[in-house]
C-alpha positions as CSV (number, residue, x, y, z in Angstrom):
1,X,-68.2,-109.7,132.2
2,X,-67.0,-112.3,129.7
3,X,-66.8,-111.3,125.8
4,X,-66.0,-112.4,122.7
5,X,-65.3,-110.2,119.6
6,X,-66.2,-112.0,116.3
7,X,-64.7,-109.8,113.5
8,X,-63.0,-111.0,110.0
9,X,-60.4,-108.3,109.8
10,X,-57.6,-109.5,112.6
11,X,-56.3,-105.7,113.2
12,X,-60.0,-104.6,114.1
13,X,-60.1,-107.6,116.7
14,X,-57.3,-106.6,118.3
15,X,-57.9,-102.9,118.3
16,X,-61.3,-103.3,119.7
17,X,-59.7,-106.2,122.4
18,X,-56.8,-103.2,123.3
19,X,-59.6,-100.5,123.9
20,X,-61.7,-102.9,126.2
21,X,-58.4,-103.9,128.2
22,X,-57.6,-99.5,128.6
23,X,-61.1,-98.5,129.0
24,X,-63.3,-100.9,130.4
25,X,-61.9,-103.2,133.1
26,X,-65.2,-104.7,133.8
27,X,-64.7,-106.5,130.6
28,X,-62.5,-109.6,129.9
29,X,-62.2,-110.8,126.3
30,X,-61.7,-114.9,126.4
31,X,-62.4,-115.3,122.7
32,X,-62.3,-114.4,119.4
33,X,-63.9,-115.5,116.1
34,X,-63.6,-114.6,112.2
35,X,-66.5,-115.6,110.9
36,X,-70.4,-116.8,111.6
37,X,-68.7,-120.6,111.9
38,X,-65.5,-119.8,114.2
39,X,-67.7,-117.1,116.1
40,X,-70.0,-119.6,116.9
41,X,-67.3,-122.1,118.3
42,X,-66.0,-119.0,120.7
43,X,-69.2,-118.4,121.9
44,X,-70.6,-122.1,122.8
45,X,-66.6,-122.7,124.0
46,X,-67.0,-119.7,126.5
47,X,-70.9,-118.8,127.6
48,X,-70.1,-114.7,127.1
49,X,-71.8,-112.2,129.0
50,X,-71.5,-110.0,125.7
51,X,-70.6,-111.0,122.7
52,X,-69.0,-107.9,120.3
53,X,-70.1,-108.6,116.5
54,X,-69.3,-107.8,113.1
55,X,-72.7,-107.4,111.0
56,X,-70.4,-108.2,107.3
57,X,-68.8,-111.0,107.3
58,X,-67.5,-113.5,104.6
59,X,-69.8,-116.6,103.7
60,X,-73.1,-115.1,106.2
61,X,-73.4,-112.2,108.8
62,X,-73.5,-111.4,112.4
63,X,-77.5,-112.1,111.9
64,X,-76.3,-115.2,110.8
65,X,-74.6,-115.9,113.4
66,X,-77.3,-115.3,116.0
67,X,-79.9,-117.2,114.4
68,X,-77.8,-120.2,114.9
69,X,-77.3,-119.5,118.5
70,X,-81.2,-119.5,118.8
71,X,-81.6,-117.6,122.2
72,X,-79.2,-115.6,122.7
73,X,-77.7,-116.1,126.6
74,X,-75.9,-113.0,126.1
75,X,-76.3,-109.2,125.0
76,X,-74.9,-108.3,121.5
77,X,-72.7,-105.1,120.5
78,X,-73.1,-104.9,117.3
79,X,-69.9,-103.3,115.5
80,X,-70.4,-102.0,111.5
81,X,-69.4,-99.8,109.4
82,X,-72.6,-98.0,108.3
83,X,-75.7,-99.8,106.3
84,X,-78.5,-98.0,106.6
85,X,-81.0,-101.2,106.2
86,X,-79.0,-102.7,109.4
87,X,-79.1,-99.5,111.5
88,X,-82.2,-99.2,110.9
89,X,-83.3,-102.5,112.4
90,X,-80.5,-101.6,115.1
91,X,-82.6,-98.9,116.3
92,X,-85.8,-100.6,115.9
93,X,-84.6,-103.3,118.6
94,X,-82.9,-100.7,120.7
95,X,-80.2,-102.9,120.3
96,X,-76.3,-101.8,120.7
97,X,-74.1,-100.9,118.1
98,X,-70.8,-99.2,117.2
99,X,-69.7,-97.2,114.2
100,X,-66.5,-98.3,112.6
101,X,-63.8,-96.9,113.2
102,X,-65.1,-97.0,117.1
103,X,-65.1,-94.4,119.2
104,X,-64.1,-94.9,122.1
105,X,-66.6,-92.4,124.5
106,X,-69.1,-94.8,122.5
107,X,-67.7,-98.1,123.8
108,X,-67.5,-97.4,127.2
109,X,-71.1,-95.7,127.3
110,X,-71.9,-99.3,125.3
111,X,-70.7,-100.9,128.2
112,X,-71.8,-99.2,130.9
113,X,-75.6,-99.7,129.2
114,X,-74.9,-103.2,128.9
115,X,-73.8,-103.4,132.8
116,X,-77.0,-101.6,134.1
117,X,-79.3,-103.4,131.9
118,X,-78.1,-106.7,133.2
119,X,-80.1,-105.9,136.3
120,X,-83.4,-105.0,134.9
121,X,-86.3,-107.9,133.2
122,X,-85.7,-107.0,129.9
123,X,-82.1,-108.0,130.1
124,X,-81.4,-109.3,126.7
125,X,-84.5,-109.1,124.9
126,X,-83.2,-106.6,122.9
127,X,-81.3,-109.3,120.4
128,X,-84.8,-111.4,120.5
129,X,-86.8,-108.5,119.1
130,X,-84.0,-107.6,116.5
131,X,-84.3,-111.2,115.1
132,X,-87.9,-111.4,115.2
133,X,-88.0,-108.2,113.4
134,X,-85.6,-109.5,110.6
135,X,-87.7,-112.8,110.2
136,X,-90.3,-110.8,108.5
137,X,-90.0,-108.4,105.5
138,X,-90.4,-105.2,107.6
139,X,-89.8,-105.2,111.4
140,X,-92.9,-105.6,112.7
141,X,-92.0,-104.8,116.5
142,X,-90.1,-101.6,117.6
143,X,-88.3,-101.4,121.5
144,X,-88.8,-98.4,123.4
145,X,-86.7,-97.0,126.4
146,X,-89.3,-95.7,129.4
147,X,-88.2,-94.3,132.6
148,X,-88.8,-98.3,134.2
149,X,-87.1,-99.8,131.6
150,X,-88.8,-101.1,128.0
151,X,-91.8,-101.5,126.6
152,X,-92.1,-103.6,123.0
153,X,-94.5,-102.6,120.5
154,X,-96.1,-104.0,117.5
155,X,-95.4,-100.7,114.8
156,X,-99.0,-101.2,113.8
157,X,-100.3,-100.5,117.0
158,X,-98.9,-96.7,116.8
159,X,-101.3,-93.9,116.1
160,X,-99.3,-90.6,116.4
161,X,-96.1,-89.6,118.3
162,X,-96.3,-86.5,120.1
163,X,-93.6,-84.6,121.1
164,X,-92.9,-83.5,124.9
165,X,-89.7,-81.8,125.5
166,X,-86.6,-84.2,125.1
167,X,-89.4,-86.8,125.5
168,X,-92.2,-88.5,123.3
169,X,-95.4,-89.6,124.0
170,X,-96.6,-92.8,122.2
171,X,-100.0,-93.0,121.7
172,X,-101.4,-96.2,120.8
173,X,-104.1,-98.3,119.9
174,X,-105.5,-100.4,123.0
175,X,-103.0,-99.6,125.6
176,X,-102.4,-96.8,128.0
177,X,-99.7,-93.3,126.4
178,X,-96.4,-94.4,126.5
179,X,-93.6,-91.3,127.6
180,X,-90.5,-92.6,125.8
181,X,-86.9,-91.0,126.6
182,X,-85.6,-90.1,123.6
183,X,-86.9,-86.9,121.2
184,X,-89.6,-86.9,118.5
185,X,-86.9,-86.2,115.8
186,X,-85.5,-89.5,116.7
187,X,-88.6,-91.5,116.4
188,X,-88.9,-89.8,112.8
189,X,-86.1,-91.1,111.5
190,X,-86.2,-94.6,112.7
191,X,-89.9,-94.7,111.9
192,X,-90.2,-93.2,108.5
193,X,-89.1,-96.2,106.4
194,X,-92.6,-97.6,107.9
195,X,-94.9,-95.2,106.2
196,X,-94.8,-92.7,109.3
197,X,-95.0,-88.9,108.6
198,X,-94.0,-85.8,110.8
199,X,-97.3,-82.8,110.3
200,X,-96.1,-80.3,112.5
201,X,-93.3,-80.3,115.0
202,X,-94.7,-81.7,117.5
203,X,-97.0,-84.7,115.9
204,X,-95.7,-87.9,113.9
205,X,-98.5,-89.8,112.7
206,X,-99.4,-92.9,110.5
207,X,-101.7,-92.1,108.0
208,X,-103.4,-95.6,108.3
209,X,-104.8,-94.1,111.5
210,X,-106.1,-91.0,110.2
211,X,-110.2,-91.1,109.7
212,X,-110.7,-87.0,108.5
213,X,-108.6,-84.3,107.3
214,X,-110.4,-81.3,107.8
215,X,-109.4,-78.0,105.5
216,X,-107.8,-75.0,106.6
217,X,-103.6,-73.2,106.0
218,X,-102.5,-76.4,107.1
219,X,-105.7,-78.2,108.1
220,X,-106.0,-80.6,110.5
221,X,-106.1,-84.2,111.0
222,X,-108.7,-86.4,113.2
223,X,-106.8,-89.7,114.3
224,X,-108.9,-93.5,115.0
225,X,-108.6,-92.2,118.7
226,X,-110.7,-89.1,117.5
227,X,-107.7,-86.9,118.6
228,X,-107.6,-83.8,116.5
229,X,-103.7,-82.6,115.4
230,X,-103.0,-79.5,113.3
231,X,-101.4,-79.4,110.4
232,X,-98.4,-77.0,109.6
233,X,-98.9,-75.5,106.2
234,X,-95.3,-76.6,104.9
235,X,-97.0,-80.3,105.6
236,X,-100.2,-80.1,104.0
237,X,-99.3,-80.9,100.7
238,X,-96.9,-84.0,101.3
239,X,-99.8,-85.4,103.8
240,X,-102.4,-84.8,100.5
241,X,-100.2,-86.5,99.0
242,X,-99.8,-89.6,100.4
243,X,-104.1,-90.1,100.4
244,X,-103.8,-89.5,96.2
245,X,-101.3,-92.1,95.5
């Protein structure tokens, strides 16, 4: 797989160029870039198969940078040091990312994802939803990882998240329970910021759905798909709450 590695501090280029050339022969680097304008250049010049990007840069950012490509031919690494409004959208998207300084268990795992997903449909749509989402004022559109592959959802469309094991089950408005691979306490973080609220520990819900609370130690909640979830006591209050603002 061809890559380029857009970056504006030199010494983190080459570092990240030395670990792909140790740890991950599948990867050739055939360009580099300093910011959104010389990034740009590397990539048109050389048609990468991934393309390894700094999110701060000088004079624009790596979002920048892949709105002026338009559609991206290629998947995206994103490499930052951490922001929580851009990690947030990261996770959104599903989309990759590295923590600076990188780790290098991370990069080849990266990799590896990037090299499997290359086979499946959904083979870089996870840049496409990550700019989509960041052309509105909230993301609007969130990618989740299934056993098949991925399934992209409009936020709004959520009722509750319930939690099944290491797994969480997406229920949603119009469509068919999704079974996600990744754990409830995930979901809560990367969907809190969008007015989502954990009741118990094993339901996250979005009060916009909710149509009765009915009293009780904790109560419980009826959802628009007449569902009915308790509510743990420790929860009652910050759920109250949120109807008396």
């Amino acid at each position: 797989m061809k890559a380029v590695i857009v970056d504006d501090e030199k010494d983190s280029r080459q570092i990240l160029a030395n670990y792909l050339g140790k740890y991950c022969p599948d990867v050739d680097v055939c360009g580099f870039g300093e910011s959104v304008a010389t990034g740009l250049a590397a990539i048109r010049e050389h048609q990468p198969d991934i393309v390894f990007l700094d999110i701060e840069m000088p004079y624009g950012n790596g979002f920048d940078l892949l709105d002026k490509v338009g559609h991206p031919e290629f998947e995206t690494v994103f490499v930052t040091a951490f922001d929580h409004y851009a990690i947030q959208a990261l996770n959104l998207s599903a989309a990759y990312y590295l923590l600076k300084p990188i780790d290098i268990d991370e990069l080849i795992k990266a990799v590896a994802k990037i090299k499997h997903e290359r086979t499946t449909e959904n083979y870089r749509q996870h840049t496409q939803v990550l700019l989509d989402n960041l052309k509105t004022t909230a993301p609007q559109k969130i990618m989740l990882p299934t056993l098949e592959g991925f399934e992209i959802v409009p936020i709004s469309t959520i009722l509750y998240c319930e939690a099944v094991d290491n797994f969480t089950r997406f229920h949603l408005e119009g469509n068919a329970p999704l079974l996600i691979c990744r754990t409830l306490k995930y979901f809560e973080d990367v969907l809190k910021e969008h007015g989502f609220l954990r009741i118990h520990r094993s339901h996250l819900i979005h009060p916009h759905h909710v149509i009765r609370y009915s009293k009780g130690k904790g109560g419980y909640v009826t959802m628009k798909d007449n569902r009915e979830l308790e509510v743990s006591p420790n929860k009652k209050q910050e759920l109250l709450d949120v109807f008396q603002r």
